[in-house]
VOLO-323161 format. One record per residue (C-alpha): x, y, z; residue in one letter; residue number from 1. Coordinates in steps of 0.2 Angstrom, whole numbers, plus 2048, in hexadecimal, padded with zeros to 3 digits. Layout:
REM residues N
+-----+-----+-----+---+-----+
!  px !  py !  pz ! r !   k !
+-----+-----+-----+---+-----+
!   X !   Y !   Z ! A ! NUM !
...
+-----+-----+-----+---+-----+
***
This chain:
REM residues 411
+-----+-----+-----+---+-----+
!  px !  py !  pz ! r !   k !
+-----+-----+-----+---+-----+
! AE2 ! EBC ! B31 ! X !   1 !
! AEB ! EAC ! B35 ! X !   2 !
! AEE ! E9D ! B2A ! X !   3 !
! AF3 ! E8F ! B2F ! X !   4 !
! B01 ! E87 ! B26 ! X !   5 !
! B07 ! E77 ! B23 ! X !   6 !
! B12 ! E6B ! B16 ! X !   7 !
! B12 ! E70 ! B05 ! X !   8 !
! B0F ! E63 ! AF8 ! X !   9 !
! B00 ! E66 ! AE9 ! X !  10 !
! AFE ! E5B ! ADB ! X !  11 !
! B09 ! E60 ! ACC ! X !  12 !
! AFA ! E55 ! AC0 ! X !  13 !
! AF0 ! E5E ! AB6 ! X !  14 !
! ADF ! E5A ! AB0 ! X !  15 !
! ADF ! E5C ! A9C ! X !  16 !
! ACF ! E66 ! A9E ! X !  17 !
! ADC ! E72 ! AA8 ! X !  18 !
! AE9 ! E74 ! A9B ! X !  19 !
! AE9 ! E86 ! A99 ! X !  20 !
! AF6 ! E8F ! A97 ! X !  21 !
! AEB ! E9F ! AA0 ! X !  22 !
! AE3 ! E94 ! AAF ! X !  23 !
! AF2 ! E87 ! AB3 ! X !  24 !
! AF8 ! E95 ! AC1 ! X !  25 !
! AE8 ! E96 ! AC7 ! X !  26 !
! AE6 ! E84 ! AC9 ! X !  27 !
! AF8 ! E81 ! AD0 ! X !  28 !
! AF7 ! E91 ! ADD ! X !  29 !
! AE4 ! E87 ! AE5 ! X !  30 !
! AF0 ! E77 ! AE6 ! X !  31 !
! AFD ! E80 ! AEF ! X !  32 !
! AEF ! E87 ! AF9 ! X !  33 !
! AE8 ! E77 ! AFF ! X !  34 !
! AF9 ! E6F ! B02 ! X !  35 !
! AFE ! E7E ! B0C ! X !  36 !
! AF1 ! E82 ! B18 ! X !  37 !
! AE5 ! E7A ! B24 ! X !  38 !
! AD8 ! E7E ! B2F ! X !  39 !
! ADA ! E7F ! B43 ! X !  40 !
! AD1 ! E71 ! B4D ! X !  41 !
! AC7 ! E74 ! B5D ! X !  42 !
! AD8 ! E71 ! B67 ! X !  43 !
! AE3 ! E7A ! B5C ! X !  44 !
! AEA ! E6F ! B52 ! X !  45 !
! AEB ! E6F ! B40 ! X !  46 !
! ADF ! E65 ! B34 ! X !  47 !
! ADF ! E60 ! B21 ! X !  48 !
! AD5 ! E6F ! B19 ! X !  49 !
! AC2 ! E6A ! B19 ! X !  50 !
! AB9 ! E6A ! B07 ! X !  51 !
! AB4 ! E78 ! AFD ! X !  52 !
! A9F ! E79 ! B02 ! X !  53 !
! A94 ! E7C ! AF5 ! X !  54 !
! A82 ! E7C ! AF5 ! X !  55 !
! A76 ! E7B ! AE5 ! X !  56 !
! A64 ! E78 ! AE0 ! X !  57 !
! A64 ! E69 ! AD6 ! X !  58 !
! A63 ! E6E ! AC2 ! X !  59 !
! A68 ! E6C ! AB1 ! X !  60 !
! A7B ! E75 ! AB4 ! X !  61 !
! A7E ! E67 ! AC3 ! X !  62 !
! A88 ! E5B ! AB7 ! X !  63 !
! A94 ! E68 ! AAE ! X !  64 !
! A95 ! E6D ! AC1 ! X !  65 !
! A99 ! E5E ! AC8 ! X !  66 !
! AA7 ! E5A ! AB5 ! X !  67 !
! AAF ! E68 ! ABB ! X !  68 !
! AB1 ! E66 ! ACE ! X !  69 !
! AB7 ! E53 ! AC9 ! X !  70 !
! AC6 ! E5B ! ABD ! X !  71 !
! AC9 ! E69 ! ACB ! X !  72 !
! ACA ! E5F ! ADB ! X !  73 !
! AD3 ! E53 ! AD2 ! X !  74 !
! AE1 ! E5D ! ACA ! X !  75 !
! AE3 ! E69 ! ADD ! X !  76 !
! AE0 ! E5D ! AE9 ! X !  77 !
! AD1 ! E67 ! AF1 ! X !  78 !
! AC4 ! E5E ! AF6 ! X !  79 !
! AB3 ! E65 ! AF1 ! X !  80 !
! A9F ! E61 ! AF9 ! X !  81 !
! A94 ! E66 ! AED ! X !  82 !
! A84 ! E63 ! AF5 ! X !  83 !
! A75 ! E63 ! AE7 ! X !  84 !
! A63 ! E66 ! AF2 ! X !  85 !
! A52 ! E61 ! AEA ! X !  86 !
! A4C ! E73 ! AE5 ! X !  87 !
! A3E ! E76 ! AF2 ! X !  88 !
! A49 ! E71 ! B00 ! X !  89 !
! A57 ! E7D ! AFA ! X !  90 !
! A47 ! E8C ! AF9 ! X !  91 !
! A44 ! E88 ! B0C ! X !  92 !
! A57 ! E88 ! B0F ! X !  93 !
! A5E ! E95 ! B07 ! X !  94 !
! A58 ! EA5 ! B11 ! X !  95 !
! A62 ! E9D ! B20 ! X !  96 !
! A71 ! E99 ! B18 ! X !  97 !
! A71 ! EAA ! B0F ! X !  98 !
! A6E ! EB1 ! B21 ! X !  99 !
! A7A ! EA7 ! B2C ! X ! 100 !
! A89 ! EB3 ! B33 ! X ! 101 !
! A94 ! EA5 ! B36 ! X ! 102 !
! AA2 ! E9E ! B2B ! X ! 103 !
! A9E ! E8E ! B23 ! X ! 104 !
! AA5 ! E81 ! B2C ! X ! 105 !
! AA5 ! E6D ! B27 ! X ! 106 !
! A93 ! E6A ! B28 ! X ! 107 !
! A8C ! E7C ! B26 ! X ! 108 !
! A8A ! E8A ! B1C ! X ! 109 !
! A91 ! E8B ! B0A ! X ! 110 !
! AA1 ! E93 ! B06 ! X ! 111 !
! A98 ! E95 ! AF3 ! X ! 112 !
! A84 ! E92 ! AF0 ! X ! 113 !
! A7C ! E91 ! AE0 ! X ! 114 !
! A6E ! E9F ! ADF ! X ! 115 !
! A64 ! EAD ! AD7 ! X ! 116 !
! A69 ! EBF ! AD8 ! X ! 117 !
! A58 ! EBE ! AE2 ! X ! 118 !
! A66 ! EB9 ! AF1 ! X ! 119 !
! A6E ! EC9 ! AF3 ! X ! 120 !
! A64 ! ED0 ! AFD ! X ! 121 !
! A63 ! EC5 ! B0C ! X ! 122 !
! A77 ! EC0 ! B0B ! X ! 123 !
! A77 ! ED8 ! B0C ! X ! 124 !
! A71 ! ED4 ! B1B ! X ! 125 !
! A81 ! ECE ! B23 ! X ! 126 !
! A90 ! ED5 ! B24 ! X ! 127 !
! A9D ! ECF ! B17 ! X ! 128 !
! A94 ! EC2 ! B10 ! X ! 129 !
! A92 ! EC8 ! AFE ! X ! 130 !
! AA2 ! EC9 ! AF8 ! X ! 131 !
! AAA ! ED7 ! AEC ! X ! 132 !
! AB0 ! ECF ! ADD ! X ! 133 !
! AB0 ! EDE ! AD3 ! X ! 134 !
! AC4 ! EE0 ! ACF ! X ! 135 !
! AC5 ! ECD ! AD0 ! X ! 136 !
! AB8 ! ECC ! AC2 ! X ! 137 !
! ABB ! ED9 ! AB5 ! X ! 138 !
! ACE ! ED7 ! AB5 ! X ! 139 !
! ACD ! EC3 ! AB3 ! X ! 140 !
! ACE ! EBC ! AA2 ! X ! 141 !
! AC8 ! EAD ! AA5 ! X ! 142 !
! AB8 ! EB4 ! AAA ! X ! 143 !
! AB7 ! EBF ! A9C ! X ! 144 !
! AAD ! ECA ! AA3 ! X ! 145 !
! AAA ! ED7 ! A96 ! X ! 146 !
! AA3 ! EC9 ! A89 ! X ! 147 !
! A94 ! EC5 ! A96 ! X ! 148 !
! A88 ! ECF ! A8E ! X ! 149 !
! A85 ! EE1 ! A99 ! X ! 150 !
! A74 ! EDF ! A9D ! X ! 151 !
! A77 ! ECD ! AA4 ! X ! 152 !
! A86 ! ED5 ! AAF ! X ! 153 !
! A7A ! EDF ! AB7 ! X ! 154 !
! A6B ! ED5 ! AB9 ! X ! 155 !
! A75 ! EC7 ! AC1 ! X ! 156 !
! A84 ! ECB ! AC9 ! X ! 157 !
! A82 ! EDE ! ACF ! X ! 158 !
! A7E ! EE3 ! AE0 ! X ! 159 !
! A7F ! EF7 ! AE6 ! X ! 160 !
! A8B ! EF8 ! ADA ! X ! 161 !
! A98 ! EE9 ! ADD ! X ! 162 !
! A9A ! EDA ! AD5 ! X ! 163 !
! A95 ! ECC ! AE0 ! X ! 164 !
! A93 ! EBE ! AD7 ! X ! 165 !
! A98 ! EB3 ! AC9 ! X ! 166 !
! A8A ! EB0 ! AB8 ! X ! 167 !
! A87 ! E9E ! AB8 ! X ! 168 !
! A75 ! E98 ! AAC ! X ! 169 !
! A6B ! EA7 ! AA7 ! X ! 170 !
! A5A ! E9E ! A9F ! X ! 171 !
! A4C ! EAA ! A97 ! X ! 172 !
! A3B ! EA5 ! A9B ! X ! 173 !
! A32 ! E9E ! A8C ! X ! 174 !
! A20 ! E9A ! A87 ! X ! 175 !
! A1F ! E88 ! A83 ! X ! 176 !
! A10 ! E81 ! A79 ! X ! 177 !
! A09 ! E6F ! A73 ! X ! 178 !
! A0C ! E74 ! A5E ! X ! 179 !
! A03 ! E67 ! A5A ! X ! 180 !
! 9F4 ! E6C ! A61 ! X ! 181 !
! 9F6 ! E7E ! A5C ! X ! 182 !
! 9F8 ! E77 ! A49 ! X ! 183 !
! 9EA ! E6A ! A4A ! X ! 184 !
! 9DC ! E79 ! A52 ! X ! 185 !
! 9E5 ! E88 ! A48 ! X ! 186 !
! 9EA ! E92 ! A59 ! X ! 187 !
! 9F3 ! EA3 ! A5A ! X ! 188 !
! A01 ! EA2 ! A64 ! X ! 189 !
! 9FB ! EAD ! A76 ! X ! 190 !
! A05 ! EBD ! A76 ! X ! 191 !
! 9FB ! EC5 ! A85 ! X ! 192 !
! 9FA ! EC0 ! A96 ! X ! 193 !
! 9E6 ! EC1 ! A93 ! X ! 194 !
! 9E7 ! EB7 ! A84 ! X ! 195 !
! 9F4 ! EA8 ! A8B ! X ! 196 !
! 9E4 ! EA7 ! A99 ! X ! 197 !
! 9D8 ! EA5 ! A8F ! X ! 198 !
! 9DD ! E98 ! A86 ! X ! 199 !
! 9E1 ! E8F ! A94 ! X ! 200 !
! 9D3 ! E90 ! A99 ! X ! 201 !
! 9CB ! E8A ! A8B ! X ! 202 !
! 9D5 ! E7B ! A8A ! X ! 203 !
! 9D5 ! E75 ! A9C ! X ! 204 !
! 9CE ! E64 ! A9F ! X ! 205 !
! 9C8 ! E65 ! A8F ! X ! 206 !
! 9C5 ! E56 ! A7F ! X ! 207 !
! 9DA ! E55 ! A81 ! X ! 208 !
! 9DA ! E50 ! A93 ! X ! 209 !
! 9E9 ! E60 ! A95 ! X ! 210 !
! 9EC ! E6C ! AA3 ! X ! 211 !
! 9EA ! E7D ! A9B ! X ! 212 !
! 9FD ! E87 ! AA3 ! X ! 213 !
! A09 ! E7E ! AAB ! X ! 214 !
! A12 ! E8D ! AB0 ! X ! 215 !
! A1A ! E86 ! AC1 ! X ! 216 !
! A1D ! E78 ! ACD ! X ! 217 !
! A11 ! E77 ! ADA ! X ! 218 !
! A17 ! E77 ! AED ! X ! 219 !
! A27 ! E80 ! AE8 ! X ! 220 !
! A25 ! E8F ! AEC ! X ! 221 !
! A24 ! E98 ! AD8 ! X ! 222 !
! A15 ! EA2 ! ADB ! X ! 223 !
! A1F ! EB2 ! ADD ! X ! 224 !
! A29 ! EB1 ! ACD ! X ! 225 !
! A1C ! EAD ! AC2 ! X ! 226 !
! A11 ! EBB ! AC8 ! X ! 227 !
! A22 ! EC6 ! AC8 ! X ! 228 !
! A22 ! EC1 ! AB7 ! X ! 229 !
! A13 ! EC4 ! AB1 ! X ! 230 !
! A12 ! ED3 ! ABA ! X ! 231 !
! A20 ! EDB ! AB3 ! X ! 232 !
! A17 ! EDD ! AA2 ! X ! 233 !
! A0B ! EE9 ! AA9 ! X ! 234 !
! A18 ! EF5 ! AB3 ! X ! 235 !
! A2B ! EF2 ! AA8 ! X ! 236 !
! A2C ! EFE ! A9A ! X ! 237 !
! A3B ! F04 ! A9B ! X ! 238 !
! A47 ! EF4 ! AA0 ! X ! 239 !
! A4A ! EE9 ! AAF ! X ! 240 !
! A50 ! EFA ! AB9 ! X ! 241 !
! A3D ! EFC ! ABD ! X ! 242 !
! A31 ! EF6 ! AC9 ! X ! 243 !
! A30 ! F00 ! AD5 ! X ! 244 !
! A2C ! F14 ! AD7 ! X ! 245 !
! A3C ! F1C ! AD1 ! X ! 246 !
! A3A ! F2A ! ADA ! X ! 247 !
! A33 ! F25 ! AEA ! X ! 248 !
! A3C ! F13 ! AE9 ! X ! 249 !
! A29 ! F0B ! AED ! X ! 250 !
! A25 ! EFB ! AE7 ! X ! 251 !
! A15 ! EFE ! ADB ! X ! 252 !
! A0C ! EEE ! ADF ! X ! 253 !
! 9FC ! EF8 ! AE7 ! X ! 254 !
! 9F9 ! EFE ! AD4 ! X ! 255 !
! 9ED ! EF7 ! AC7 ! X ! 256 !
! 9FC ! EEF ! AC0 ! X ! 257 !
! 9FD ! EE2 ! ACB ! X ! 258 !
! 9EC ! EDF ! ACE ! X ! 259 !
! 9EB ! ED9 ! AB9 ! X ! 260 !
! 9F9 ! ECF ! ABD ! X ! 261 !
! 9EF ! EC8 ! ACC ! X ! 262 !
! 9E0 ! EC6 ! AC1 ! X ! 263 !
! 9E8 ! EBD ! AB6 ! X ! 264 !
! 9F5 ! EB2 ! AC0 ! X ! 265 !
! 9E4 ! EAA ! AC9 ! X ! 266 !
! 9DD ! EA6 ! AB9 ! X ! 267 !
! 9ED ! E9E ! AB5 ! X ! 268 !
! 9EE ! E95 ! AC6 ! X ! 269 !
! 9DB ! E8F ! AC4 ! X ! 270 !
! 9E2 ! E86 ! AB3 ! X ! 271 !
! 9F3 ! E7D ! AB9 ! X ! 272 !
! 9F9 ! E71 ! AC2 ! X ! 273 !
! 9F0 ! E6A ! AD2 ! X ! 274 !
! 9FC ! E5E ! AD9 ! X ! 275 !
! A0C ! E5F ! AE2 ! X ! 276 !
! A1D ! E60 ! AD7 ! X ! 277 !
! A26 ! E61 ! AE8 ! X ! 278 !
! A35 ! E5F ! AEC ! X ! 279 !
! A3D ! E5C ! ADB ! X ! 280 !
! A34 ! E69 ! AD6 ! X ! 281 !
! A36 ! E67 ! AC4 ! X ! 282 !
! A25 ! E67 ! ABC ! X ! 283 !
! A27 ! E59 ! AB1 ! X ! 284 !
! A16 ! E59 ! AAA ! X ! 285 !
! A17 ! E66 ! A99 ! X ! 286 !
! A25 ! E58 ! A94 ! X ! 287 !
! A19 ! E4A ! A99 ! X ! 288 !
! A0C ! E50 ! A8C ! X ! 289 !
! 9FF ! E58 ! A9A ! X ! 290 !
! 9FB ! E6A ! A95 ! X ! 291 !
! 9F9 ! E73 ! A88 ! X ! 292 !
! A05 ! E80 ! A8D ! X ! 293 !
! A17 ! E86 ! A99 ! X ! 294 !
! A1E ! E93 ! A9F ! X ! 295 !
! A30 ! E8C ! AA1 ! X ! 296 !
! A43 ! E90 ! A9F ! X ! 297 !
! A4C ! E8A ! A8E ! X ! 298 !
! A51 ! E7D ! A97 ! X ! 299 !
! A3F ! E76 ! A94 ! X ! 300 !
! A43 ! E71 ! A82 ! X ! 301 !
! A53 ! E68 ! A86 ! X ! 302 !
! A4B ! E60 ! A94 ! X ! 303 !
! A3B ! E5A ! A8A ! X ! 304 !
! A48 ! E52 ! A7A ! X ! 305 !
! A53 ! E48 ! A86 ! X ! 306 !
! A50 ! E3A ! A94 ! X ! 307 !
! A43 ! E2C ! A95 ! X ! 308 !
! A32 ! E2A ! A8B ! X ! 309 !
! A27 ! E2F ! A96 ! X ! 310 !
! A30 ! E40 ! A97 ! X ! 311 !
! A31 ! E42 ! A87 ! X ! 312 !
! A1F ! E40 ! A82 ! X ! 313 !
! A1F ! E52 ! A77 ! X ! 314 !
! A2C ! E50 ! A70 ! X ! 315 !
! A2C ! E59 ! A5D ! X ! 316 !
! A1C ! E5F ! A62 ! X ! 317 !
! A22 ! E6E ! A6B ! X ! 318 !
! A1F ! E82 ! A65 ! X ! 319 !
! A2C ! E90 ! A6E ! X ! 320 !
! A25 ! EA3 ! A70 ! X ! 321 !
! A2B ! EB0 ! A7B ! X ! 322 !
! A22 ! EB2 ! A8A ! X ! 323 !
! A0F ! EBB ! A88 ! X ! 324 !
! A0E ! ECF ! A8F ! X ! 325 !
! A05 ! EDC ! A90 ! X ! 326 !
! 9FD ! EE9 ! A85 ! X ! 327 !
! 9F8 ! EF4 ! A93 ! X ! 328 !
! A06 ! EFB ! AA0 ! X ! 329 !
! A07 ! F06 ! AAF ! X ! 330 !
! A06 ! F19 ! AAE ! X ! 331 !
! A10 ! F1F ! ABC ! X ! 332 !
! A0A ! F2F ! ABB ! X ! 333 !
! 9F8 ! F2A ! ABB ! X ! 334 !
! 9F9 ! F18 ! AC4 ! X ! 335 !
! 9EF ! F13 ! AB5 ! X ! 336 !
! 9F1 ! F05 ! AAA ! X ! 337 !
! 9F4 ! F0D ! A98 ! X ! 338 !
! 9F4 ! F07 ! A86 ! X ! 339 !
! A05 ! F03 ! A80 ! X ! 340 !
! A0E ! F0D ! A72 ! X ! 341 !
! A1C ! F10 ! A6C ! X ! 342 !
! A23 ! F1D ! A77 ! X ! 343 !
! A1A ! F15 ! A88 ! X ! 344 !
! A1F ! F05 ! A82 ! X ! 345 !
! A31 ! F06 ! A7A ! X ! 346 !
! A38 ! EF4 ! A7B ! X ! 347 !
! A28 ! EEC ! A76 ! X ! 348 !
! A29 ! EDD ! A6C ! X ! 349 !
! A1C ! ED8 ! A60 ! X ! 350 !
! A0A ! EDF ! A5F ! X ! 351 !
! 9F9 ! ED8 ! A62 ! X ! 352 !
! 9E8 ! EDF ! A59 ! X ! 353 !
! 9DD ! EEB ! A65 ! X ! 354 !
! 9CD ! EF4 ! A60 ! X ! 355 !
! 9D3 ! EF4 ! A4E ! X ! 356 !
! 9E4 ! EF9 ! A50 ! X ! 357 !
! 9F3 ! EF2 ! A54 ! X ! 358 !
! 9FA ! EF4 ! A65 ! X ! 359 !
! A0E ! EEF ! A6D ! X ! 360 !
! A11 ! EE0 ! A78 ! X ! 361 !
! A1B ! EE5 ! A86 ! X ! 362 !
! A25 ! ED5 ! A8C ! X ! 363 !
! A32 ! ED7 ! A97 ! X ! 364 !
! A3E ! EC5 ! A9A ! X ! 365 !
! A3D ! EBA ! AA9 ! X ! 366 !
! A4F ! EB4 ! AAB ! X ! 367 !
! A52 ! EA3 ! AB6 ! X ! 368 !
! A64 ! EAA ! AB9 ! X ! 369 !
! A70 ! E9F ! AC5 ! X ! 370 !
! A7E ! EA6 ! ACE ! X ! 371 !
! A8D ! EA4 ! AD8 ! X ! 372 !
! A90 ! EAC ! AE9 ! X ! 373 !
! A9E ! EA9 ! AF1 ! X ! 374 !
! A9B ! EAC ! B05 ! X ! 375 !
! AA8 ! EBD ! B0A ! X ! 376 !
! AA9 ! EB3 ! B1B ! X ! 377 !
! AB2 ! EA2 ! B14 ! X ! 378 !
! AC4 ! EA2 ! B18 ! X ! 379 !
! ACD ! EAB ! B0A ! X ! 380 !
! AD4 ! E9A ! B04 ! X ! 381 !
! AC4 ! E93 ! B01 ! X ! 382 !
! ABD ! EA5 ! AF9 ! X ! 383 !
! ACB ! EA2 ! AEC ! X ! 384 !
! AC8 ! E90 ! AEA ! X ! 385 !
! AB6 ! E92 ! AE7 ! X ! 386 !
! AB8 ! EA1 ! ADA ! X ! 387 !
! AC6 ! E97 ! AD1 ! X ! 388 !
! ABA ! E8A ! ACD ! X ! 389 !
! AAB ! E95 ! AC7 ! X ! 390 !
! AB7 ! EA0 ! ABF ! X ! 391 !
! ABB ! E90 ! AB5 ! X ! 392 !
! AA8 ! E8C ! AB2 ! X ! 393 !
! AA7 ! E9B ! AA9 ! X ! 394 !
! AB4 ! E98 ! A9F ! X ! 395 !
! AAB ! E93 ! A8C ! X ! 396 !
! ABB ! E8A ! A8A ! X ! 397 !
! ABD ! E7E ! A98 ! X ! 398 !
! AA9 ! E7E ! A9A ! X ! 399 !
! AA8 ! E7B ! A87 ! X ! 400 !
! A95 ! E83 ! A83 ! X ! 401 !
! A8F ! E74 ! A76 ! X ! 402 !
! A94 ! E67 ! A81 ! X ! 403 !
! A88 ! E6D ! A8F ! X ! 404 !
! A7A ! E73 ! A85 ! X ! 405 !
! A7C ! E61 ! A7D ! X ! 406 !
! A7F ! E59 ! A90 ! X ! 407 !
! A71 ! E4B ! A92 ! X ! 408 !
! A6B ! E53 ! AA2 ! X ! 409 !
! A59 ! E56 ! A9C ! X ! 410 !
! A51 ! E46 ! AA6 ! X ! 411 !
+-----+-----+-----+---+-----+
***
C-alpha cells in the first residue's frame, strides 16, 4: 500500500455538534487524514484528496444526513459529494454500482451507498467489496452496538456471518386506512390478506371516488416486495430465518403458498393505482385523500401531518394497523397450505373468526431497512472517513432521535 503524503495542517475548530469528549479523536484523526494525504494524478503528481462519494435514494433521512455531513466536513476539512438520486433512477443504478470492481474514483462509484440488506448479494460478487466491520463495530461505543436490538443486527447488517454494514432507518410496513370512512360505514379493520382485497374491492371507484389499496408506486419497480411481503404470511412461521427449504436450501415459491399470495396480489393490483408515480416514486396519493387504504412505511404518517395542503388532505382522519396475514400457512412436509394454530403458528398476532372458531393471524413485518456499505475497494482513508461519519449518525446523541422524528421533511 502506498500513501501519498503531503503537508500536515487540519483544522483545530470544532463543530459544537462534535463536542464529545468520546468522538473529538475521531474527528481530529480524519482531519489529520485529509491534511496529510492525497491522491496520485495521471502524471504522478500529487492532488488535494477528492471528496468522500456517497450515493443515496432520496428519502426522508436525506436532511439529518445532509446536518451531519455540513458539521463533519466543516470541522475536518473533507470535502464530501453526497449525491441524492430520484429513487427509480437509483433501482436502475444500483446493481452496477454494486457490481463495478473498480475503486471509486471522482466521478464513479461510491466509496459509501445507501441501500437495503437486499445489496449484499450483488456487492459478494466482487471480491473485497463488502467490507468486515465486525471488530470495528462491536468494540465502538459510539455505535453501541449491543443497544440495537438483536434481531435488527441480523436482519440488516449480517452477511455469512460478518458485519458489513452500518443500521441507518429501519421502518415497519404499516396498514394505513381512511378512519373516517371506517367510523362513518362501521368497518373492521382487514386482518387477512383475503379480507384487505376484498374490501378494496368493494370500495374501488365507488360513491367516494377512492382507489381501493395504494400499496406501491407505479413504474418503480415495488412489485417484488409487496408480493414478498404478502407472501411471507403464508410460508414464515417460525421468523425471518425462513423462506426457503431448510434442508434442501430451495426456494418454495413453486408451492401453494405463493400462488395465494399470487392470487391475491393481482386482485390488489386490479384495485390500485394506474398511473405512473415515476421517478420520485413516492406515491403521494393515500396523503392526497385518494384511497381508501396503504400499505406504507411509518414514515407515511409523518409524511401525511407535515408539508403543504394538498398533501395533507387526511390529515386526522387516518387509522394505523399492522400489516394484514394469513390464517392458512405452508406445510412443509405436505406442501399444503394448513390452518394456523398455536404450535404451527407460534408468533401469530391477533385472530380472525373461521367456521365458528377462532383461528391465529400469522403476520410477519416488512421492514424498509437502509443501510450503509462502505466499498472494501475505497482507499483506506476514505473507508475511515466514510465510517466515522455513519458511525456518528448512529450516534442518539449527536443524531438526537426527537429532533429527526420532528424534522419537517415529510413534504
Amino acid at each position: 500500500m502506498v500513501l501519498y503524503a503531503r503537508s500536515c495542517s487540519g483544522s483545530p475548530e470544532y463543530d459544537a455538534t462534535l463536542a464529545d469528549p468520546l468522538l473529538s479523536p475521531r474527528v481530529a484523526l480524519a482531519a489529520i487524514l485529509h491534511a496529510c494525504f492525497g491522491s496520485p494524478s495521471s502524471t504522478g503528481q500529487l492532488q488535494p484528496p477528492r471528496p468522500l462519494r456517497i450515493i443515496s435514494p432520496t428519502g426522508s433521512y436525506n436532511q439529518p444526513i445532509f446536518r451531519l455531513i455540513a458539521a463533519y466536513s466543516a470541522t475536518t476539512q473533507v470535502p464530501v459529494n453526497y449525491i441524492t438520486l430520484p429513487l427509480l433512477e437509483y433501482s436502475v443504478k444500483r446493481q452496477s454500482m454494486l457490481l463495478n470492481a473498480e475503486p471509486p474514483t471522482n466521478s464513479t462509484g461510491y466509496d459509501a451507498l445507501v441501500a437495503s440488506a437486499t445489496a449484499y448479494g450483488d456487492a459478494a460478487q466482487v471480491p473485497g467489496k463488502l467490507l468486515d466491520l465486525s471488530y470495528l463495530v462491536v468494540n465502538d461505543p459510539v455505535v453501541d452496538w449491543q443497544d440495537i436490538p438483536a434481531g435488527l443486527r441480523a436482519s440488516m447488517t449480517m452477511y455469512d456471518g460478518k458485519i458489513v454494514a452500518l443500521p441507518l432507518a429501519p421502518a415497519a410496513f404499516l396498514t394505513y386506512y381512511r378512519l373516517d370512512i371506517f367510523q362513518r360505514d362501521n368497518l373492521t379493520v382487514p386482518q387477512t390478506w383475503e379480507q384487505f382485497a376484498d374490501l378494496a374491492e368493494r370500495y374501488h371507484n365507488g360513491p367516494d371516488g377512492l382507489v381501493g389499496a395504494c400499496i406501491m408506486p407505479i413504474g418503480c419497480r415495488g412489485e417484488s416486495l409487496m408480493l414478498r411481503t404478502i407472501y411471507a404470511s403464508y410460508v414464515q412461521t417460525q421468523g425471518h430465518s425462513q423462506g426457503v427449504d431448510p434442508e434442501t436450501m430451495q426456494p418454495l415459491v413453486n408451492s401453494p403458498a405463493m400462488e395465494a399470495a399470487l392470487r391475491v396480489f393481482r386482485r390488489l393490483y386490479a384495485v390500485g393505482l394506474n398511473t405512473s408515480n415515476a421517478p420520485a416514486c413516492t406515491m403521494p396519493e393515500f396523503n392526497e385523500g385518494k384511497c381508501l387504504m396503504s400499505i406504507a412505511p411509518g414514515s407515511r404518517f409523518k409524511e401525511a401531518n407535515i408539508g403543504a395542503p394538498n398533501v395533507t388532505v387526511v390529515r386526522g382522519r387516518i387509522g394505523i394497523a399492522p400489516l394484514p396475514g394469513s390464517t392458512r400457512v405452508l406445510d412443509r412436509s405436505s406442501m399444503a397450505l394448513v390452518r394456523c394454530d398455536k404450535q404451527i403458528c407460534p408468533l401469530a398476532d391477533g385472530e380472525v373468526e373461521e367456521d365458528g372458531q377462532m383461528v391465529p393471524v400469522n403476520r410477519p413485518s416488512t421492514l424498509a431497512s437502509a443501510i450503509i456499505l462502505i466499498n472494501g475497494l475505497s482507499p483506506l482513508q476514505y473507508q475511515f472517513f466514510a465510517y466515522q461519519l455513519f458511525a456518528l449518525l448512529t450516534a442518539l446523541r449527536i443524531t438526537d432521535a426527537q429532533t429527526v422524528l420532528l424534522e419537517n421533511n415529510g413534504a
